[in-house]
C-alpha positions as CSV (number, residue, x, y, z in Angstrom):
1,X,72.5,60.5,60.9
2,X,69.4,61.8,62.5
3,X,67.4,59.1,64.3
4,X,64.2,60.2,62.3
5,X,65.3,59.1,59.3
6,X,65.0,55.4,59.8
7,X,61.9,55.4,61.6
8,X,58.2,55.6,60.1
9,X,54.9,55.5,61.7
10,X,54.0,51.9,62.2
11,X,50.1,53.1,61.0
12,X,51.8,53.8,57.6
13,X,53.0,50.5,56.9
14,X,50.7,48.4,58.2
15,X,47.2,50.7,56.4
16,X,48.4,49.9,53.2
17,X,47.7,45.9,53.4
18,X,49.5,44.7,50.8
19,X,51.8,41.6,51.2
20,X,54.0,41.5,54.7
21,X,54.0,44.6,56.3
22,X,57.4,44.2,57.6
23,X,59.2,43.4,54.5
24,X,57.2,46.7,53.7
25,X,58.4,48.3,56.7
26,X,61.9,47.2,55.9
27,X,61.7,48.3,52.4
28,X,60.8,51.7,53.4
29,X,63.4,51.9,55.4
30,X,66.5,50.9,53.3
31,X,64.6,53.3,50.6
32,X,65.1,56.1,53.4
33,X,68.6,55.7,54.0
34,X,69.6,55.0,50.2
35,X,68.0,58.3,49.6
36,X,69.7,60.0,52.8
37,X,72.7,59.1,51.9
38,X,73.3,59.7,48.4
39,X,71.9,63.2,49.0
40,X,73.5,66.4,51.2
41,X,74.3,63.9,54.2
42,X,77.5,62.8,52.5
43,X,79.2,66.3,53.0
44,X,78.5,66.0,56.8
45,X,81.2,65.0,58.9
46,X,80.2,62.3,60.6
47,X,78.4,60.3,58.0
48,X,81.9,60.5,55.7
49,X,83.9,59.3,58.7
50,X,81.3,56.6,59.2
51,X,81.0,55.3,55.7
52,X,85.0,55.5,55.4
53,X,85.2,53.0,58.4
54,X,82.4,50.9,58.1
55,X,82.6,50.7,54.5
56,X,79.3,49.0,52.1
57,X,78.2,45.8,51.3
58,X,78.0,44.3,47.8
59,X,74.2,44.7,47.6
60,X,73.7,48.7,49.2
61,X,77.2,49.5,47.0
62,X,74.8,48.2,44.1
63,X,71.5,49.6,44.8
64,X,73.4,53.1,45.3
65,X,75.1,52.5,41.9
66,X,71.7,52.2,40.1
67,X,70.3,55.2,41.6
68,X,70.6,58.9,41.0
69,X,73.7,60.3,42.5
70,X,76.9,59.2,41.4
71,X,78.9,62.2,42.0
72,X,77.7,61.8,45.7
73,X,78.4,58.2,45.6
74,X,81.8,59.0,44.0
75,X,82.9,61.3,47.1
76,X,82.4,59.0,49.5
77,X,83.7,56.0,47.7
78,X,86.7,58.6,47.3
79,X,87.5,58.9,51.0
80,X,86.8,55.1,51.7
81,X,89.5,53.7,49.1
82,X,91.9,56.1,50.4
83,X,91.2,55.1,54.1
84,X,91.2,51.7,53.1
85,X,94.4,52.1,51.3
86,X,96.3,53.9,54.0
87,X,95.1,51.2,56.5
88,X,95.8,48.2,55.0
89,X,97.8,48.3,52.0
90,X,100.2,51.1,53.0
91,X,100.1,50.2,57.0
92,X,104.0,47.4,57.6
93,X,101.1,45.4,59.5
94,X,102.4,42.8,62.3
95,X,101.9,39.5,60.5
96,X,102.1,40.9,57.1
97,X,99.6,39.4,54.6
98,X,97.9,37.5,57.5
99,X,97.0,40.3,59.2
100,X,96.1,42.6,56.0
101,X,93.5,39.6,54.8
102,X,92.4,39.9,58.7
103,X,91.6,43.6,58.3
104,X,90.0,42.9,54.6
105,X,87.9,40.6,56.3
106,X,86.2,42.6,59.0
107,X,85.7,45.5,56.1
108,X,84.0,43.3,54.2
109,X,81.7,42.3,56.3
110,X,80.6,45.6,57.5
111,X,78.3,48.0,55.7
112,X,77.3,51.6,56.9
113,X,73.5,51.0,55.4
114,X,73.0,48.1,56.7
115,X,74.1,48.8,60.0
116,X,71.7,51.5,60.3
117,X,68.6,49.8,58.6
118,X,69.2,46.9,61.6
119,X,68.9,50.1,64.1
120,X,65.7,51.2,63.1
121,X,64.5,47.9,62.3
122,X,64.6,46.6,65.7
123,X,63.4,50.1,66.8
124,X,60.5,49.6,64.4
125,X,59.8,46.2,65.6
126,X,59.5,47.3,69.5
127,X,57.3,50.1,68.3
128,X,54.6,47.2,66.9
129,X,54.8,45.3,70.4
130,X,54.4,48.6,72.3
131,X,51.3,50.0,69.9
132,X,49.8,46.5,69.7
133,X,49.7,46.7,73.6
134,X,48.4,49.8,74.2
135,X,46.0,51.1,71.1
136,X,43.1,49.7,70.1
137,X,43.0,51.5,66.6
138,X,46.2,49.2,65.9
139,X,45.5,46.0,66.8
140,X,42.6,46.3,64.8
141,X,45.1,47.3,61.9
142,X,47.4,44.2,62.9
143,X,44.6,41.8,62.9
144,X,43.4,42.8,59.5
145,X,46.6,42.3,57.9
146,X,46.7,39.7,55.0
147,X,49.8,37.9,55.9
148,X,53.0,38.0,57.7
149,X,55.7,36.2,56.0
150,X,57.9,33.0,57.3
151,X,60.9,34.9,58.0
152,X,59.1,37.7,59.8
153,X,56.6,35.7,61.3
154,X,59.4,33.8,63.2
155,X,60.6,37.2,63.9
156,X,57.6,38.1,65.7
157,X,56.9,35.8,67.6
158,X,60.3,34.9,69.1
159,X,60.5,38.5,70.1
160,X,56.8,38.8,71.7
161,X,56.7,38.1,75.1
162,X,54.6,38.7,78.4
163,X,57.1,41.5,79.6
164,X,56.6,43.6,76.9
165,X,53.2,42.5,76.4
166,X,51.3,41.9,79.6
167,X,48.1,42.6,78.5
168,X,47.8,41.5,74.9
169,X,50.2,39.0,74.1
170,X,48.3,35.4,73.8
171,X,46.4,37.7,71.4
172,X,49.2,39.2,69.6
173,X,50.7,35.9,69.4
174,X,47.0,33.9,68.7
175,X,46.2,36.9,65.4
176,X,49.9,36.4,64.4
177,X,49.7,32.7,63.7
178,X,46.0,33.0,62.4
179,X,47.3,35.6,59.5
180,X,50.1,33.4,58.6
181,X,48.4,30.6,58.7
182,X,45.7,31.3,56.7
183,X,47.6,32.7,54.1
184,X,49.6,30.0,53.8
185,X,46.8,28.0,53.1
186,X,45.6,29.7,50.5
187,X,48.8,29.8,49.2
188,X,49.2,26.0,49.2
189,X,45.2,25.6,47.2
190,X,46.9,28.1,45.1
191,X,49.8,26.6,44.1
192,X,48.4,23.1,44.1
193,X,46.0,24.5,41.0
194,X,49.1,26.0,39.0
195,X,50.7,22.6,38.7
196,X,47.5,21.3,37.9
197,X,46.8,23.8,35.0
198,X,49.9,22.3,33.3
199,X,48.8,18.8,33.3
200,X,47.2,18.2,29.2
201,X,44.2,16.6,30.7
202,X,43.0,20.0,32.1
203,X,43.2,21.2,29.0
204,X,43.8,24.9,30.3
205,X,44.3,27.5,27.0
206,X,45.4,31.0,26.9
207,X,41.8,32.2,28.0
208,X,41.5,30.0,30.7
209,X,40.9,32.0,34.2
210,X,43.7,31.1,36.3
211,X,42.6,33.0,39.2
212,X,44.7,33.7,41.9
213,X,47.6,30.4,40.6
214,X,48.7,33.0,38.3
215,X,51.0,34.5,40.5
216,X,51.5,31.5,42.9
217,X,54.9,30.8,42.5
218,X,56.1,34.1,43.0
219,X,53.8,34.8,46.1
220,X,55.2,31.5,47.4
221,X,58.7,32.7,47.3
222,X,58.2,35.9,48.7
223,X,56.4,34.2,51.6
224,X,59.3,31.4,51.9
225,X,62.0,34.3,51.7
226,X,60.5,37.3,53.2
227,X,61.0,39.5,50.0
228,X,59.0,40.6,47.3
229,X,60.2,39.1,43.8
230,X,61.2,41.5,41.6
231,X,59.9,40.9,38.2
């Protein structure tokens, strides 16, 4: 797979400021390599005997199956079984069903997609360290974000440190926990109103404003789980 494919200018994710821009950022990549994959890379080499060793997870194996390109899917799934089949099930392993549920188990925990969204994730991630240290332009981008959520918050800031960040790093680490923060805040007034617009002595009717509460609860879980709800 070519390395361009799951990397993204970080001035595209984070001028759209909407929600966290790394689930964004994440997002944009999986979409990238769902969309590589299930289109002419499955006939290359290299990717076919990748995907037949490595396998897919229940989740990617999922997303591909409720996308366009089944007969691409189909191929590859093709070559995998039989690889699978000729490695485990037909293979006199030492051990015998010990060692075949051994096998099972490392296959199942590997997937193709995901291994390659964790590449240009972290390649993504050291990209916002490196731009936030060096250009002005985006650490003016990063400091106007509306939130960064728990998951990737955490994420941040256990990764930021003076080495790769001599100059900037208090104030990469200072914005960071401001945005998050804040947001979480707000969140919390937010939330604290929903549950209040269900108690009878607000009286609260289908014309009622609910502002912002409207959507508290699903804001609240994509900030607690790093993900967007799906509706």
């Amino acid at each position: 797979m070519r390395d361009d494919i799951c990397t993204i200018p970080v001035s595209e994710v984070f001028e759209v400021r909407d929600g966290c821009p790394i689930c964004r950022m994440r997002s944009i990549i999986e979409e990238r390599i769902l969309t590589y994959i299930l289109g002419d890379s499955m006939m290359e080499p290299d990717v076919r005997i990748a995907t037949n060793k490595a396998g897919f997870c229940p989740e990617h194996l999922n997303k591909m199956l409720n996308r366009r390109g089944r007969l691409q899917l189909a191929l590859m799934l093709e070559t995998h079984i039989k690889e699978v089949n000729k490695n485990i099930f037909e293979k006199n392993l030492l051990n015998g069903a010990d060692k075949k549920a051994e096998k099972i188990g490392k296959l199942s925990d590997s997937c193709f997609i995901c291994d390659k969204m964790n590449w240009g994730f972290e390649h993504m991630i050291d990209t916002i360290y490196r731009c936030y240290e060096k250009e002005r332009d985006f650490r003016n981008l990063f400091d106007s974000q509306p939130q960064f959520c728990m998951p990737h918050y955490e994420l941040l800031i256990k990764g930021a440190d003076k080495k790769k960040m001599p100059k900037y790093y208090k104030e990469f680490s200072s914005s960071l926990t401001k945005i998050s923060g804040d947001y979480l805040t707000r969140l919390c007034e937010d939330i604290t109103k929903y549950c209040k617009m269900y108690d009878y002595r607000n009286n609260a009717g289908k014309d009622t404003d609910w502002g912002d509460a409207k959507t508290a609860v699903e804001r609240t879980v994509g900030f607690l789980n790093g993900e967007i709800p799906q509706e």
